[in-house]
C-alpha positions in Angstrom: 34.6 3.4 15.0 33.9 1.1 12.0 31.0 -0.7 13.8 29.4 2.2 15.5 28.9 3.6 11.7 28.1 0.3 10.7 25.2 0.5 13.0 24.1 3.7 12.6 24.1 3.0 8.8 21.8 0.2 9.7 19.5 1.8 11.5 19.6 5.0 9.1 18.8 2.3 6.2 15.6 0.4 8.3 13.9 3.7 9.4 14.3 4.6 6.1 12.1 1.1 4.4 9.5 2.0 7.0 7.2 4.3 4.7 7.9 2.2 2.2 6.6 -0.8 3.8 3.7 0.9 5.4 2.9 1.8 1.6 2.1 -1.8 0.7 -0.7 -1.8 2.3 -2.3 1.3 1.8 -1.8 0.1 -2.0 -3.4 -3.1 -1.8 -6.8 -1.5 0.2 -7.0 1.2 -2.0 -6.9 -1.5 -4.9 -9.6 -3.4 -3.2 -12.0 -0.3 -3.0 -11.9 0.5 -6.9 -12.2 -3.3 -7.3 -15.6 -3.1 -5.3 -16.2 0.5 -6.7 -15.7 -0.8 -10.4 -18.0 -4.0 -8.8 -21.1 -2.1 -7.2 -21.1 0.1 -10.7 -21.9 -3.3 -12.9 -24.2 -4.3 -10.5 -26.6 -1.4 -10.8 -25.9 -1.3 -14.4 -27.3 -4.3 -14.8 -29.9 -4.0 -12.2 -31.0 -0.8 -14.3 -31.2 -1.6 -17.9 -34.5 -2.5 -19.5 
């Protein structure tokens, strides 16, 4: 009984991180796009003033 809900507590715990992990990423490419967002806006700046 004990390791049956020491299993389950296991697994319950894992599927549980998954979103979480799956997060990291979406952070980091959505950090990357305002990076080049943020970059392309100085670059026409500077392309555009007199």
């Amino acid at each position: 009984m004990r390791k049956t809900f020491s299993i389950a507590l296991t697994l319950l715990a894992l599927i549980g991180m998954t979103p979480l992990l799956g997060a990291c990423h979406t952070t980091a490419g959505v950090g990357e796009d305002i990076s080049a967002g943020g970059h392309a806006m100085t670059n026409s700046a500077e392309k555009h003033t007199p």
